[in-house]
C-alpha positions in Angstrom: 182.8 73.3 72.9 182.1 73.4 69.4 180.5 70.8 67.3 183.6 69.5 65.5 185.8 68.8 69.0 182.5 67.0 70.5 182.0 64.8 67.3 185.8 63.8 67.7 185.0 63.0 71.0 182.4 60.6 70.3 184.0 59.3 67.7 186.8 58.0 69.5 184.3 56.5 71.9 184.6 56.2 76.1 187.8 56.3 77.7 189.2 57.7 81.5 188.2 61.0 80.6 185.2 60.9 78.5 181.9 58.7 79.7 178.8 58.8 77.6 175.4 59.1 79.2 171.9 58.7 77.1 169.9 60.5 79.9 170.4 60.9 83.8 167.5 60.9 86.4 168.9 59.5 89.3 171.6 62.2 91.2 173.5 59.4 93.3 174.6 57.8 90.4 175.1 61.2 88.6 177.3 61.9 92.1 179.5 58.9 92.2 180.7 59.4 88.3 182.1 63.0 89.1 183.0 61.7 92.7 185.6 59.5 89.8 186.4 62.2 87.6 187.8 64.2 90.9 189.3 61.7 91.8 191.2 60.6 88.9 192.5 63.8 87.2 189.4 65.0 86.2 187.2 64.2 82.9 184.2 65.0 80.8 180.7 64.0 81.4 178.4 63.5 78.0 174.7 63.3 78.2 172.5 62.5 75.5 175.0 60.0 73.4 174.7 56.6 73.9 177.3 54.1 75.0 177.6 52.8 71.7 178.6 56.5 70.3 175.3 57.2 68.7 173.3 60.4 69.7 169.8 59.8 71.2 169.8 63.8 72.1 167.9 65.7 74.3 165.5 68.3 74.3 165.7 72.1 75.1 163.0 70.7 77.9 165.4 68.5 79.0 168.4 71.1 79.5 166.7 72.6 82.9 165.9 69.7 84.1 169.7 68.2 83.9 171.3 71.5 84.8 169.3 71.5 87.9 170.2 68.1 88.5 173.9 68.6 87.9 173.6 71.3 90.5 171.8 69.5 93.2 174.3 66.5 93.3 177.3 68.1 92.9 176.6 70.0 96.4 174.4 67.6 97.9 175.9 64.0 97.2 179.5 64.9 96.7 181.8 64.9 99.0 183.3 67.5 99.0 181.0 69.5 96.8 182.5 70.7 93.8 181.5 73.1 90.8 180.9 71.3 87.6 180.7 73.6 84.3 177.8 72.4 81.7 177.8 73.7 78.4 174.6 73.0 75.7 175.7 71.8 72.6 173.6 72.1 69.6 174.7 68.9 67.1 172.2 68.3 63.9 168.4 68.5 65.2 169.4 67.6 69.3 171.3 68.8 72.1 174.0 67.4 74.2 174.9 68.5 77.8 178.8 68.8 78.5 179.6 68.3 81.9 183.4 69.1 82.6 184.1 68.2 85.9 187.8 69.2 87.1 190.8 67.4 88.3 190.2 67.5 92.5 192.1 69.8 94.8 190.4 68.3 97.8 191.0 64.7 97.6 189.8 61.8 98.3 186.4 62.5 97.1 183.4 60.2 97.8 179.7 59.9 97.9 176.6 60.9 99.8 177.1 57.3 101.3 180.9 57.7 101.9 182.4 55.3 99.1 185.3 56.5 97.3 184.8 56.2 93.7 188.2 56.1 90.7 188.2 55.4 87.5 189.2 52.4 85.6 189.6 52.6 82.1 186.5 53.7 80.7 184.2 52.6 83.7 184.7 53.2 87.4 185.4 51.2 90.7 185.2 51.4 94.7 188.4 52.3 96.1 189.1 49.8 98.4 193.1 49.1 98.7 194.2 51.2 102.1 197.2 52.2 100.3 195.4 53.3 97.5 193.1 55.8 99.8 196.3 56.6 101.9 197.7 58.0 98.5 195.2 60.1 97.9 195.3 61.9 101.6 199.1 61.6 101.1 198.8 63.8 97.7 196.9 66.4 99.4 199.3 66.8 102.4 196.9 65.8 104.6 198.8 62.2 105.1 202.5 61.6 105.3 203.7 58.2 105.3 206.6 58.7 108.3 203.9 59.6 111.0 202.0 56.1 110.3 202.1 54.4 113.5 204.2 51.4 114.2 202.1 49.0 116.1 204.4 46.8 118.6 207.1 49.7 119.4 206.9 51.2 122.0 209.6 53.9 124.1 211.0 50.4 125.2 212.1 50.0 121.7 214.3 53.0 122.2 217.8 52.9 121.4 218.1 55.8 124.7 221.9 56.2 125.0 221.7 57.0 121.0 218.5 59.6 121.7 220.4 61.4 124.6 223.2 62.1 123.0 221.2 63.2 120.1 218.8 65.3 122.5 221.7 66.9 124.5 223.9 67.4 121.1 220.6 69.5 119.7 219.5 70.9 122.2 221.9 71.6 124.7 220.4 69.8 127.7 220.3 66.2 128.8 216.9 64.9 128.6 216.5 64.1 132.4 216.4 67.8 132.8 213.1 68.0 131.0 209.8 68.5 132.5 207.8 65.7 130.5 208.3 62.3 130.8 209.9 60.3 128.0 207.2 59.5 126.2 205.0 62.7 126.2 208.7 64.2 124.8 208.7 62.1 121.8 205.1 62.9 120.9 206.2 66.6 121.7 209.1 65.6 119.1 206.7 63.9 116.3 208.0 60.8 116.5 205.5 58.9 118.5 201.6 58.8 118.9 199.5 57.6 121.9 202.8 55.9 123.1 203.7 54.0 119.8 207.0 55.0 118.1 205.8 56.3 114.2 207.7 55.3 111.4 210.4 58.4 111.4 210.2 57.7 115.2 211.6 53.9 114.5 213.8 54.5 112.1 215.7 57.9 113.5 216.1 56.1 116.9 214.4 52.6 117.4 217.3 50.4 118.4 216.0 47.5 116.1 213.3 49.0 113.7 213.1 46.3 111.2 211.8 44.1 113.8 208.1 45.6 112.8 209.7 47.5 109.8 211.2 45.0 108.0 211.0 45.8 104.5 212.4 49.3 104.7 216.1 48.5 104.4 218.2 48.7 101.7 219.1 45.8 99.3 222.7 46.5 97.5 224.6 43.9 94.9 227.0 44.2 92.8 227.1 42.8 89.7 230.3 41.5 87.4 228.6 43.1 83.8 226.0 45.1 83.3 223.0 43.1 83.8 221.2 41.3 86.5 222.0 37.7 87.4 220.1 35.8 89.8 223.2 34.2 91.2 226.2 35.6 90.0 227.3 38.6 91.7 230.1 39.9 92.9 228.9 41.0 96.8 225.8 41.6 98.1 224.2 43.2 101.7 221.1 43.8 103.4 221.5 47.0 105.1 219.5 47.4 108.2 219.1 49.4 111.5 218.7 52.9 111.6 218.5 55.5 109.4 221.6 57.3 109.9 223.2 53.5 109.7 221.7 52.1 106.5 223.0 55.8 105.3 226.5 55.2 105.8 226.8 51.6 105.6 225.1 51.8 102.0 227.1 54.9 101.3 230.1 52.1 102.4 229.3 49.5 100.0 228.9 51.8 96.7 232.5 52.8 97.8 233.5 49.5 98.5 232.8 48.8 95.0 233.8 51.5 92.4 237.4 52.4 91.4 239.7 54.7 93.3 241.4 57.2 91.5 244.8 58.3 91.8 245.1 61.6 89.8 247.9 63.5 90.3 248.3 62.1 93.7 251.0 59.8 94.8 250.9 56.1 94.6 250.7 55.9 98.2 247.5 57.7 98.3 243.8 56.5 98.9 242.9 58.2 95.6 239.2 59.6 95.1 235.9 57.9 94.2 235.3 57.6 90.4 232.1 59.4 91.6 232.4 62.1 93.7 231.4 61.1 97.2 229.0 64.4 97.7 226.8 63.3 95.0 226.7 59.4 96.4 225.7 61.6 99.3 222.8 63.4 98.1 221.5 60.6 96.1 221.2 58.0 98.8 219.9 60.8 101.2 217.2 61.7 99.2 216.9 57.7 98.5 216.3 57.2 102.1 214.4 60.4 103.2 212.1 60.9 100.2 211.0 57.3 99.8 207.3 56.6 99.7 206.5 54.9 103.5 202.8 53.3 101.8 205.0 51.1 99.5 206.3 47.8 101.7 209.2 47.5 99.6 213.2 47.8 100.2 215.3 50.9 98.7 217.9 49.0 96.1 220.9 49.8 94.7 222.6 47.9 92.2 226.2 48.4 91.3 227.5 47.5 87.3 230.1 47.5 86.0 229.3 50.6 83.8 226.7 52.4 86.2 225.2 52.5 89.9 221.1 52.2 90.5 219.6 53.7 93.2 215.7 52.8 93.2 213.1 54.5 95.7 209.6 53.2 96.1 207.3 55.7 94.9 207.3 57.8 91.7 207.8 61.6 92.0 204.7 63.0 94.4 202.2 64.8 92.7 203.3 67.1 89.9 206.5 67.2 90.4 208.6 66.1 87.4 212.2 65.6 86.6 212.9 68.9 85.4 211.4 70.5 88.4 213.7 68.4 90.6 216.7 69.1 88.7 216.0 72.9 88.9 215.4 72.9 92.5 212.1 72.3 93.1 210.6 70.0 95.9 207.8 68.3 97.5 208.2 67.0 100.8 206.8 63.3 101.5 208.4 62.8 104.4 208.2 66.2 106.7 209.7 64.9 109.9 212.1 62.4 108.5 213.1 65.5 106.4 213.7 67.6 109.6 215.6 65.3 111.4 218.2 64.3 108.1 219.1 67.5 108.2 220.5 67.0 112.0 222.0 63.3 111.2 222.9 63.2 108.0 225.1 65.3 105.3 221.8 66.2 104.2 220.6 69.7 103.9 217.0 70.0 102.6 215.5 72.7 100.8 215.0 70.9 97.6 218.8 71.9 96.3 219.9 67.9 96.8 219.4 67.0 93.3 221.2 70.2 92.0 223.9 69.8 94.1 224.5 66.0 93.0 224.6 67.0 89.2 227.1 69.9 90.0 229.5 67.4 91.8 229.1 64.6 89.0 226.8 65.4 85.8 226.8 62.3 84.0 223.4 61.0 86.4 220.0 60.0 84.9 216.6 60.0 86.2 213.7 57.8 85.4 210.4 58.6 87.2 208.5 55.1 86.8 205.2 56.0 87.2 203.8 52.8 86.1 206.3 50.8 88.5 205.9 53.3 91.1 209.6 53.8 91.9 211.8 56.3 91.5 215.5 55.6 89.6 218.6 57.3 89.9 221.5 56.1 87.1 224.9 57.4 88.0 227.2 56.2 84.7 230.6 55.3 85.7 233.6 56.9 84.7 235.7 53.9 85.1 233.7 51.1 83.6 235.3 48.5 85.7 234.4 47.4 89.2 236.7 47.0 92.1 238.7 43.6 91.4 
């Protein structure tokens, strides 16, 4: 680092990625500030600058002594260990040790002692929200919100005409013929663990899910305008049961509520959708199936009168951003829900959703609300009117 880019850093004082340090003798502190920094995309570590900004410096003495400490708790009181770079800056008559400490591939990272350290702001804090921890197993793969257990469902809850005729359809066999019993099947099948349904278990074939589930439904208005209104609107549902139902039903209601066009078709005709039913399609399937399963809130879709919301809990996973979606590019959140869409629903996977929506209709917008955590689909209308 040269002297000029570490005097700019000090002189804009501590932030998320920057935290000053006068000196450093104990290593389990040392630990838990990188444990943050891995944690929370990475950042750089300063010793021998003061809170305040001002340089106390440290001696070429000094440098062996820190390096070795760097070394020792980065391997021995992180969790996993990691590989910090320090780099000795020379800056008037003093030195000052860099320590860059990367963005984590391995998270969640945590202490000698177990605790999960982020950062906040300019300091750091204990992780201690489940959800929050969840995320961070969930952003490594290693955690996927659709095989969290659902406690109180059981195979009872089982909607079993609806799963037989799903199992024979599949797989070409009635599920009596099988040599497991029912339960040790649906483990077998992903969609149950130590006999309780899981969440893609309950919501592909529960026959009430939203008895234990029930914020994951879909809230749908429609508004006269093109604003919200607490009490004025022109219809309104709360789309429940199972997934393959709140599909349809909600695919039902944006219908229900948008212009039919006649074209060059006869008066007699039903006419077409102002927006092409393929893209409602892969909108509200990717709605549904891509959803973040930590977030206890409702998918929502809002129809105005000159556009159509569609708004997922959860931002884009990961690094994923718009562009990458739009050019085909994918991240699955949900691996089992995923793998049985494709088997219920006009949905075909393989990350080509989004592409295919824009091809049927281009006039859609995305808005990935990190912030809010949600996910926003606009679809402008054509029309500008709603159904009367």
């Amino acid at each position: 680092m040269e002297t000029t880019e570490l005097l700019e850093i000090i002189a804009r004082g501590e932030d998320g990625k920057h935290q000053f340090k006068a000196n450093v003798t104990n290593p389990n502190s040392l630990a838990s500030e990188m444990v943050a920094f891995c944690n929370s995309g990475g950042g750089t570590l300063l010793i021998g600058v003061n809170d305040d900004g001002t340089v106390s410096g440290l001696i070429r003495e000094d440098m062996a002594r820190l390096n070795q400490l760097v070394s020792n708790a980065s391997s021995q009181s992180v969790r996993p260990a990691i590989n910090p770079v320090t780099e000795n800056v020379l800056l008037a008559d003093s030195l000052v040790m860099v320590v860059t400490i990367a963005n984590g591939m391995s998270k969640p990272y945590m202490d000698k002692d177990g605790v999960i350290w982020v950062k906040s702001g300019s300091d750091k804090r204990r992780a201690t929200s489940r959800e929050e921890i969840q995320r961070m197993y969930q952003s490594e793969g290693l955690l996927h919100g659709d095989e969290l257990s659902v406690n109180g469902l059981s195979v009872s809850d089982l909607d079993l005409d609806y799963f037989r005729r799903f199992f024979e359809k599949q797989y070409g066999e009635p599920i009596e013929n099988q040599d497991v019993p029912l339960p040790k099947l649906l483990e077998n099948m992903n969609l149950m663990n130590d006999g309780v349904l899981n969440i893609s278990g309950a919501l592909l074939f529960a026959k009430t899910p939203q008895f234990r589930l029930p914020v994951f439904i879909v809230k749908a208005v429609c508004y006269l305008g093109n604003d919200i209104h607490l009490d004025r609107y022109l219809d309104s549902q709360d789309v429940t049961g199972k997934l393959a139902d709140m599909f349809y039903q909600s695919l039902s209601f944006i219908l229900g509520n948008i212009k039919h066009l006649q074209f060059d078709q006869n008066v007699n005709a039903v006419g077409e959708p102002e927006v092409p039913r393929e893209a409602l399609e892969e909108l509200l399937a990717n709605a549904l199936i891509h959803r973040d399963y930590f977030v206890s809130a409702p998918v929502r879709i809002f129809v105005f009168s000159n556009r159509i919301e569609i708004i997922s809990p959860g931002h884009l996973p990961n690094n994923l951003t718009i562009a990458n979606i739009k050019s085909g590019n994918s991240n699955i959140r949900n691996p089992i829900l995923a793998s049985y869409a494709t088997k219920i629903l006009p949905y075909r996977g393989l990350g080509s959703g989004i592409r295919r929506a824009l091809k049927a209709y281009s006039d859609i917008d995305f808005v990935d609300d990190r912030e809010g955590n949600q996910f926003k689909v606009v679809i402008k209308r054509t029309s500008g009117l709603v159904n009367e």
